[in-house]
C-alpha positions as CSV (number, residue, x, y, z in Angstrom):
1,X,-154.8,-148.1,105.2
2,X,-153.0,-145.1,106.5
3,X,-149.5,-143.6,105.7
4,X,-148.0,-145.2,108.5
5,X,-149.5,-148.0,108.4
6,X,-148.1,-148.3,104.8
7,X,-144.8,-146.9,105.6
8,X,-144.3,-149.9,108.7
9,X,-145.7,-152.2,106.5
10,X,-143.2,-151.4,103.3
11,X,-139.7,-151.2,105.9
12,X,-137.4,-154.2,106.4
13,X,-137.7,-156.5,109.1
14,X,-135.0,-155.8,111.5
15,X,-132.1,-158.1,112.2
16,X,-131.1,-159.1,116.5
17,X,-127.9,-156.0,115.8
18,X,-130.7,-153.6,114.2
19,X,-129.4,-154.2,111.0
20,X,-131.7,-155.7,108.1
21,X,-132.3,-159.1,108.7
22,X,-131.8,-162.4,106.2
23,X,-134.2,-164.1,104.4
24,X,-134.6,-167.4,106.3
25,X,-132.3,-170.0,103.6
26,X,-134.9,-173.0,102.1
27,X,-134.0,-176.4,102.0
28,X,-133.1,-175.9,98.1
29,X,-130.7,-173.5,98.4
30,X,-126.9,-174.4,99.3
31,X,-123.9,-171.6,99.6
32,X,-122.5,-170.5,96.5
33,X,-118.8,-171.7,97.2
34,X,-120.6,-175.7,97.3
35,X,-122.7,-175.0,93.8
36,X,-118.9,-174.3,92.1
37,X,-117.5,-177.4,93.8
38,X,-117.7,-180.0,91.3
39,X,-117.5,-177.5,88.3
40,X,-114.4,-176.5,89.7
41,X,-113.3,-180.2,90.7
42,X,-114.0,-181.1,87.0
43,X,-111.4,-178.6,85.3
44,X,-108.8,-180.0,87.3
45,X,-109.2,-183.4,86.6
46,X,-109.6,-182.7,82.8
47,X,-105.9,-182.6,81.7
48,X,-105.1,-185.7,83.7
49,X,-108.2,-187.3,82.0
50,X,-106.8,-186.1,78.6
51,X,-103.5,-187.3,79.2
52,X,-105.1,-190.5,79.9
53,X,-107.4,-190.8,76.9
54,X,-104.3,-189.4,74.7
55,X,-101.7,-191.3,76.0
56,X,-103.3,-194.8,77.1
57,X,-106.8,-195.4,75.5
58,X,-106.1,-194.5,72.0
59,X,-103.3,-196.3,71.9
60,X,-104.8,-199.5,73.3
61,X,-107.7,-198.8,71.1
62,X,-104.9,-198.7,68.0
63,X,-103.1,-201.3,69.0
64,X,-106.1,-203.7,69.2
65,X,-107.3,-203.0,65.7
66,X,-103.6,-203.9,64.5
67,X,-103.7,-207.2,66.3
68,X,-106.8,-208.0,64.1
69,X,-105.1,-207.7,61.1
70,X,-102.0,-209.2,59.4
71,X,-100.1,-205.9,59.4
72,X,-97.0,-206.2,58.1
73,X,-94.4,-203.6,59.6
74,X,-94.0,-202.7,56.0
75,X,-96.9,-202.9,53.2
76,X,-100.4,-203.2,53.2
77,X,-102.7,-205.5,55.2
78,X,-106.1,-206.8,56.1
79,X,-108.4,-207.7,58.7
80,X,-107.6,-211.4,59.8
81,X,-110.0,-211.5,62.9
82,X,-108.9,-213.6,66.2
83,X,-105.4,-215.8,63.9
84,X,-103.1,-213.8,65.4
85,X,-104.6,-214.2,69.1
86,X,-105.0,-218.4,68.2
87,X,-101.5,-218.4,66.7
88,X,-99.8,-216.7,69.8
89,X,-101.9,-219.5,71.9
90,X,-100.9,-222.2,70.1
91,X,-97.3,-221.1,69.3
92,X,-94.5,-223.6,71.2
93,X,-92.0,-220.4,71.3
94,X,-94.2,-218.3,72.9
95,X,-95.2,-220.9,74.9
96,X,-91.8,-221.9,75.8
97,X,-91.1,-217.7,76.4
98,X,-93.8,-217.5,78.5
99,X,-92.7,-220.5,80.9
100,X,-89.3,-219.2,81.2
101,X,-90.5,-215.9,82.0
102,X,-92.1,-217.6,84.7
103,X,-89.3,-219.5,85.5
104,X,-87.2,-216.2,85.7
105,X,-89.6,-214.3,88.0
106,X,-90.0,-217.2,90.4
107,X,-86.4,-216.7,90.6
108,X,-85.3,-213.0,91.5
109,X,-88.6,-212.2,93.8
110,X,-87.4,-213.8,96.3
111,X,-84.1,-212.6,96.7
112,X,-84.9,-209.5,95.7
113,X,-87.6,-208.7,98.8
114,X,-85.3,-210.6,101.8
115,X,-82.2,-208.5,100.1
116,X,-83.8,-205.5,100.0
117,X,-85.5,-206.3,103.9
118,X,-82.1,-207.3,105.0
119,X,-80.8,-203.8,104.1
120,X,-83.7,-201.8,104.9
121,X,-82.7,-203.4,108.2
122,X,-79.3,-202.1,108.3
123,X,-79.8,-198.6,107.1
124,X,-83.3,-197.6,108.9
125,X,-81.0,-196.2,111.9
126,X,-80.9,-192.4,111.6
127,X,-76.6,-192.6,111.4
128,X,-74.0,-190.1,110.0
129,X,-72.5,-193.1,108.1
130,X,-75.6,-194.4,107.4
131,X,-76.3,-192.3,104.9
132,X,-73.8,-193.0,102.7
133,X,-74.2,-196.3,102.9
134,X,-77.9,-196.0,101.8
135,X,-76.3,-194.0,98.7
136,X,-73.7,-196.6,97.9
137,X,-76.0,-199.5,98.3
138,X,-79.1,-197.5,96.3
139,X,-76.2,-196.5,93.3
140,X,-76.5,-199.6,91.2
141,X,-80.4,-199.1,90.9
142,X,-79.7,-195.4,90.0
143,X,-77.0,-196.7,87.2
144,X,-79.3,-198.9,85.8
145,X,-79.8,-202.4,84.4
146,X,-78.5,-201.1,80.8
147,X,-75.1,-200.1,81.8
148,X,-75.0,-202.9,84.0
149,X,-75.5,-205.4,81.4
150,X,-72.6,-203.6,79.3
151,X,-70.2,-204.0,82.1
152,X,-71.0,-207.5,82.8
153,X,-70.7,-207.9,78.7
154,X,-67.4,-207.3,79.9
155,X,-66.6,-208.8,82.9
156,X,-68.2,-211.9,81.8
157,X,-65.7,-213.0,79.2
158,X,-63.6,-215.9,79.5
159,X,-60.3,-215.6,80.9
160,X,-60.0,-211.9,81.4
161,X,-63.8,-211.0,82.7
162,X,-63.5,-210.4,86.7
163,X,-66.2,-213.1,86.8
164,X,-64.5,-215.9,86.0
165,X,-60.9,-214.1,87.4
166,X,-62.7,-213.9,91.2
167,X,-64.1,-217.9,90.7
168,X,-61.0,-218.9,89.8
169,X,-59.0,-217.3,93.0
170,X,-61.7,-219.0,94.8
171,X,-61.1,-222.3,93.7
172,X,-64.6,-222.5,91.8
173,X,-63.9,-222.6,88.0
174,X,-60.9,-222.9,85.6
175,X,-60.8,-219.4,85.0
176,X,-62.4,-220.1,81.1
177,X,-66.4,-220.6,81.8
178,X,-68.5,-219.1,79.0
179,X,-71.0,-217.4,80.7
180,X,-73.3,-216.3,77.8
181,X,-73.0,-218.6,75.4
182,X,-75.1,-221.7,78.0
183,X,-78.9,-221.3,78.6
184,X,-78.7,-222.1,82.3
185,X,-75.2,-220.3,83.0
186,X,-77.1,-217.4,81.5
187,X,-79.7,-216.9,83.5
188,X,-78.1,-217.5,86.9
189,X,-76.0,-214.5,85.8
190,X,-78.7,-212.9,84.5
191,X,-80.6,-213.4,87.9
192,X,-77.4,-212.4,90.2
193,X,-77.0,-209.0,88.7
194,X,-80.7,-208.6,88.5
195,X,-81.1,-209.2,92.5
196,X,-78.3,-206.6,92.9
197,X,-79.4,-204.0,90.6
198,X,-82.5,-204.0,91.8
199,X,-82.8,-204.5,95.3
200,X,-81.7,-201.2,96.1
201,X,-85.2,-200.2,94.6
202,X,-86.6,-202.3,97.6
203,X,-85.0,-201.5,100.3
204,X,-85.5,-197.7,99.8
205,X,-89.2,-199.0,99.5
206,X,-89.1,-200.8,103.3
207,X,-87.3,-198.5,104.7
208,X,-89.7,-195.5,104.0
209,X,-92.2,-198.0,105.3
210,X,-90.0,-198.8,108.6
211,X,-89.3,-195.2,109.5
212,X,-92.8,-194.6,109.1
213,X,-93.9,-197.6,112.3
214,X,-93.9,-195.6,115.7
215,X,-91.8,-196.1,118.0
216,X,-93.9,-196.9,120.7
217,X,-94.8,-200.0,119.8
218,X,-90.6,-201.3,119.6
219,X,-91.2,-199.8,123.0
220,X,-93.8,-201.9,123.9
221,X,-92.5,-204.7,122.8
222,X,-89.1,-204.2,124.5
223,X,-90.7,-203.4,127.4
224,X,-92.4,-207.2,127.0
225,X,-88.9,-208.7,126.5
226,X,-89.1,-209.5,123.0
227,X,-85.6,-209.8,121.5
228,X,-84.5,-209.0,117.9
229,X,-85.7,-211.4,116.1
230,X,-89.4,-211.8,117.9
231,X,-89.8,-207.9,117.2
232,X,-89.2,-208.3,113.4
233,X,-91.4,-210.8,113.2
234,X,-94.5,-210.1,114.9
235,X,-94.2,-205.6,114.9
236,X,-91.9,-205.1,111.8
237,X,-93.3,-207.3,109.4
238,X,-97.3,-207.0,109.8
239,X,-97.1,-203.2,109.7
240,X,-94.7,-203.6,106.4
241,X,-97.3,-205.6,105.2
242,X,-98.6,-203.2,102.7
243,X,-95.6,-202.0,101.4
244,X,-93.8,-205.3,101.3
245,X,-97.0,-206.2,98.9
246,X,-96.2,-202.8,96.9
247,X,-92.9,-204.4,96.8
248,X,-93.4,-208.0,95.3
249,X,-96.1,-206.4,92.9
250,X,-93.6,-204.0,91.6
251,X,-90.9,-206.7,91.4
252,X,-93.4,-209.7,90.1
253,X,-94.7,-207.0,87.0
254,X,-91.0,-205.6,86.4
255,X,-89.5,-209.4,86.1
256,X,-92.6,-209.8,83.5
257,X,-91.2,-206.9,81.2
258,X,-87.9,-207.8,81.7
259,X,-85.7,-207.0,78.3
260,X,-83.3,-204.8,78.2
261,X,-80.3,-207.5,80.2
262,X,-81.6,-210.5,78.2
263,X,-81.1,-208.1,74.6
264,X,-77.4,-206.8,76.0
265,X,-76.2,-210.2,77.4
266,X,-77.5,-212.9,75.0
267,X,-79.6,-212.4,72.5
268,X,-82.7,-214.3,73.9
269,X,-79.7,-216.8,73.0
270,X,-78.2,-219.7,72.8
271,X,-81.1,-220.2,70.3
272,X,-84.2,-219.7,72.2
273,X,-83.0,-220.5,75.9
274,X,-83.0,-217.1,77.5
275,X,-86.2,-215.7,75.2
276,X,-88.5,-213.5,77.4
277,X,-92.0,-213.0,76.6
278,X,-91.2,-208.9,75.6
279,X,-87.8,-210.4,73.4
280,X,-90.4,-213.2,71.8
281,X,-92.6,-209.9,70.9
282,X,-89.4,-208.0,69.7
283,X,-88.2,-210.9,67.4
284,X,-92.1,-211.2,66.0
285,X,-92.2,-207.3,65.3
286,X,-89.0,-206.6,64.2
287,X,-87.1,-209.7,63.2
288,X,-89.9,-211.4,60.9
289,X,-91.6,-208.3,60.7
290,X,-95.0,-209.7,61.7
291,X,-96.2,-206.4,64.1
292,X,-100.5,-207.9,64.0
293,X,-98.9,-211.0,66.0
294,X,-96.6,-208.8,67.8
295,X,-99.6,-206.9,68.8
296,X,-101.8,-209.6,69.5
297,X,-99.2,-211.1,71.8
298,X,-98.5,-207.7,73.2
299,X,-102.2,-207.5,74.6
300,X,-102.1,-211.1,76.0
301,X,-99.2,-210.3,77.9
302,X,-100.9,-207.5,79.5
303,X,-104.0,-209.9,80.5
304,X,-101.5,-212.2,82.1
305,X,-99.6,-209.7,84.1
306,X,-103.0,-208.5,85.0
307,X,-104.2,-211.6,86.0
308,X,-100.9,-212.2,87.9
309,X,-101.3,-209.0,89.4
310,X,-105.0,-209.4,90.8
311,X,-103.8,-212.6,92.6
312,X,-100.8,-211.0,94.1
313,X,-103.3,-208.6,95.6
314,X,-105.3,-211.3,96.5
315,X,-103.3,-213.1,98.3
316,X,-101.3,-210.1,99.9
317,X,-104.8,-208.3,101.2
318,X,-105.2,-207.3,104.3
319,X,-106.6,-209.8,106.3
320,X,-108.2,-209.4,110.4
């Protein structure tokens, strides 16, 4: 072989500009910006999936092992097995906790969601003085059910409380009703300034979700001759559907945990008439200082709102 021949045979290809062309890319090879993808995809999931592991699993983890012994919230235990799980299940006060906890939550959803619509309704219009009136009616969810429940401590009393001062002006009561101290009188009260503390949460919730439906199709549909009512019915509400189902889960799981009014107002009193599932699991940590059967009762609770929960979304799926 000649020099030339050599020298031709030992130069680059060259490329369509003159330049050196590329090596034709095989069906292995992938740019080097997709290789790093999931590496880099992976270190930024990994504090969330610490946090997670931290924060949730090791604790459930913990807290099963306690609900299978009989630890005491002060002294040494043992491992018991499943009694504390067939003691909560066959318990009457839990039992009796877990109906009126029912009992409670079938109470305030309702209210709670057609409030909280009924406002959304009123305050979706982009107004000067709307906005204040979204910030006066969103205030008592900002304040809180604590400081609520100390005022209505308060209010609530007999003779002096604004409760039973209003009731009386209105020709309802004598003025001397004691409000806390009767299971049923109780939880209306309870439920009242539950629906108003809360729906605020609501109708900042279905709002958001109105604001976000185009306006086209109220367009449309006044263009069809559909009056106020008609619109809400068949535009408003099957758009809100997912966010009115974010909305009853939210309400339905919160109503489940509730504690902090039933511990300010009564007690879980008179006797066991306003007891809550989470105050039956306070009393049976802390008041007879049995945290295993705490525990255990703890983790069926969680089962049930889960259960609960899957048949909300169930039943609030989307459907053709």
């Amino acid at each position: 072989m000649s020099t030339a021949t050599a020298g031709r045979a030992a130069a680059p290809l060259a490329g369509p500009d003159g330049g050196p062309a590329t090596r034709p890319r095989r069906r292995g090879d992938q740019p080097r910006s997709l290789t790093h993808r999931p590496l880099t995809g992976l270190l930024l999931v990994t504090p969330a999936v610490l946090f997670v592991l931290v924060l949730v699993f090791v604790p459930l983890l913990a807290a099963i092992g306690i609900s299978l012994t009989n630890f005491p919230l002060i002294g040494s235990y043992r491992f018991i097995g499943l009694r504390n799980y067939l003691s909560a299940l066959t318990d009457p006060a839990f039992g009796q906790a877990i109906l009126y906890t029912l009992l409670y939550t079938a109470i305030v959803t309702g209210p709670i969601l057609v409030l909280g619509y009924l406002l959304a309704v009123m305050i979706r219009a982009n107004r000067r003085w709307v906005k204040v009136l979204r910030t006066v009616l969103f205030i008592p969810y900002v304040v809180g059910l604590s400081t609520l429940s100390f005022l209505l401590v308060l209010e609530a009393q007999p003779g002096s409380g604004a409760v039973n001062v209003v009731l009386q002006s209105l020709g309802i009561t004598d003025g001397q009703t004691a409000w806390l101290v009767d299971g049923p009188l109780a939880t209306a009260l309870i439920c009242v300034l539950v629906v108003w503390g809360v729906s605020g949460l609501t109708m900042v919730l279905l709002m958001s979700g109105m604001q976000g439906i185009p306006t086209d199709v109220y367009e449309s549909a006044e263009l069809d001759g559909a009056g106020w009512w008609r619109t809400e019915r068949y535009v408003t509400l099957p758009l809100l559907r997912r966010t009115i189902a974010l909305s009853v889960i939210i309400s339905v799981i919160g109503s489940f945990l509730a504690f902090t009014q039933f511990f300010i107002l009564t007690q879980g009193g008179p006797g066991s008439a306003t007891t809550t599932v989470v105050m039956a699991i306070y009393k049976k940590a802390f008041v007879q200082l049995q945290l295993g059967a705490a525990t255990a009762m703890s983790l069926l609770l969680v089962i049930i709102i889960g259960l609960v929960t899957a048949v909300q979304f169930w039943l609030l799926r989307e459907r053709d």
